[in-house]
C-alpha positions in Angstrom: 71.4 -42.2 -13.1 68.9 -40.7 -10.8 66.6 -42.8 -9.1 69.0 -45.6 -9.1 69.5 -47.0 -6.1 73.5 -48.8 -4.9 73.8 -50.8 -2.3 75.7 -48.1 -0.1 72.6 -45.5 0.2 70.5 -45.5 2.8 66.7 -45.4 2.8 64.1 -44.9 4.5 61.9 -47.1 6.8 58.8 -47.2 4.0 61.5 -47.9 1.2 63.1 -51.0 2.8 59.5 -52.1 4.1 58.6 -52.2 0.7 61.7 -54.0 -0.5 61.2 -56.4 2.1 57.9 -57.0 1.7 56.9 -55.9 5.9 55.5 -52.9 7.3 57.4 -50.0 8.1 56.3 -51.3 11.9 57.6 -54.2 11.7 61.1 -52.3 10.4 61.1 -50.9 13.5 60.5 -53.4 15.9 63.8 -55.6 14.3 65.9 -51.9 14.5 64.7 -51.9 18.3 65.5 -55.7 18.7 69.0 -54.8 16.9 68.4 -57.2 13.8 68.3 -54.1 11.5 70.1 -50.7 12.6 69.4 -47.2 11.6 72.1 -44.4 11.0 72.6 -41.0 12.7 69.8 -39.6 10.7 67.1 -42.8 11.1 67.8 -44.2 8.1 68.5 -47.9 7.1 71.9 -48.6 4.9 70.6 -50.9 2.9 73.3 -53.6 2.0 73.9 -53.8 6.2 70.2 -54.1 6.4 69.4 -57.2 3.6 72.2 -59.0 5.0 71.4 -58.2 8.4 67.7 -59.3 7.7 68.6 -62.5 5.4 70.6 -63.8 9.2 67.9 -63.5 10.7 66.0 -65.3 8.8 68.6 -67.9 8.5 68.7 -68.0 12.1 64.8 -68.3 12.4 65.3 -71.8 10.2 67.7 -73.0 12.7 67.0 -76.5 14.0 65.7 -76.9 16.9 63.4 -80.3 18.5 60.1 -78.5 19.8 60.3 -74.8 18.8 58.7 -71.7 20.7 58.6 -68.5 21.4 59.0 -66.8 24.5 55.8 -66.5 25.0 54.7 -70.5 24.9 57.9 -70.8 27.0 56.3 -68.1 29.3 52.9 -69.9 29.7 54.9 -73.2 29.7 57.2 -72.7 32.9 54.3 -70.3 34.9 56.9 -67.5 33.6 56.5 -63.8 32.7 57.5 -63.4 29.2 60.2 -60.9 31.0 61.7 -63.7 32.9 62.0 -65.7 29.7 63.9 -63.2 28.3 66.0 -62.3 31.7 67.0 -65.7 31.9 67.8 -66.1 28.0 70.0 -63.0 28.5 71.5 -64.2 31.6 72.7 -67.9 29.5 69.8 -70.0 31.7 67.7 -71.0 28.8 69.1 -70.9 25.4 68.2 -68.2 22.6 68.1 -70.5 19.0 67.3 -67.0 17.4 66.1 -63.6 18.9 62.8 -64.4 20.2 62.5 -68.6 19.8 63.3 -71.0 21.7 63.8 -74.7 22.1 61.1 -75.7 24.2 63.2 -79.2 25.9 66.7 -77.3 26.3 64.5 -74.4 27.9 63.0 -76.3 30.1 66.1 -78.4 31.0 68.3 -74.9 30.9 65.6 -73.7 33.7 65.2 -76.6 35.9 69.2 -77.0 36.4 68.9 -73.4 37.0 66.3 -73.6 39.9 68.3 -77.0 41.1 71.4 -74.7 41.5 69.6 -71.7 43.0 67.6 -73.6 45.8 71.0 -75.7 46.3 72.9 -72.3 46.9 70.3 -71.5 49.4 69.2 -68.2 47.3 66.1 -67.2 48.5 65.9 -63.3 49.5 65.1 -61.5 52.4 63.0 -63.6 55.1 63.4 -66.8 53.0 60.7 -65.2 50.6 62.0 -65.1 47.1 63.2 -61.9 44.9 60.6 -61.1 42.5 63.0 -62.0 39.5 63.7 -65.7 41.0 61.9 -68.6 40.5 59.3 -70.4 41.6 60.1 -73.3 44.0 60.2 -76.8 43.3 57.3 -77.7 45.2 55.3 -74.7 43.7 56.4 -76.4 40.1 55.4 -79.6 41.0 51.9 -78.2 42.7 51.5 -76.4 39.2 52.0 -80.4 37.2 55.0 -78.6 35.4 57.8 -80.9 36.9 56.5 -83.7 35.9 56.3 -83.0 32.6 59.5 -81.7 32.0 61.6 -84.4 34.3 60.4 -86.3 31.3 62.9 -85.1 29.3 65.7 -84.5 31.6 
């Protein structure tokens, strides 16, 4: 019948806003972070894109002891919200879902990681550190960050 929808079509980014009850922004920022993904034409399938979405949310209610986002995690470890997520995507602090965090396996995840990179002598050219690496443990403990998080090593 016409104006059925099946499963199989497609629709467009204000029809599945609607059907999941966002805006049609907020369809595109999870197609960009590749929780929903758009055809050929920009178009959502929309049995990929409820299942894809009901993960997500599934993921979201994962269990985790203090949860974040990347940016608390940012403010928390004198971070760029960048380097939370270049360090996520490099296995240093662990992703629960896309975008949150476990605040105490982040913290642990990054302070092995500096032990291991000051260890290993990596500090850049002239002993002065790449803009991408962190802080130094002296800086950390200066900031009253390494005390707080040796806590719960």
């Amino acid at each position: 019948m016409k104006g059925e929808l099946r499963m199989q079509d497609t629709v467009n980014v204000e029809t599945l806003a609607q059907m999941l009850d966002l805006t049609p922004r907020r369809i595109q920022q999870l197609a960009k972070e590749d929780i929903l993904k758009k055809d050929g034409r920009g178009d959502y399938n929309l049995s990929e894109s409820l299942l894809s979405y009901v993960k997500h949310l599934e993921a979201w209610r994962a269990p985790a002891a203090i949860p974040c986002d990347a940016d608390d995690l940012a403010r928390f470890l004198g971070l760029t919200k960048g380097q939370v997520f270049y360090l996520a995507k490099h296995g240093v602090i662990p992703v629960i879902a896309h975008g949150r965090f476990d605040l105490e396996t982040g913290i642990k995840g990054y302070l092995a990681y500096i032990r291991e990179q000051y260890k290993e002598g990596n500090t850049g050219k002239a002993g002065r550190r790449a803009p991408w690496q962190p802080p130094s443990i002296a800086e950390l403990e200066e900031a009253a960050i390494m005390p707080l998080a040796m806590d719960m090593v």
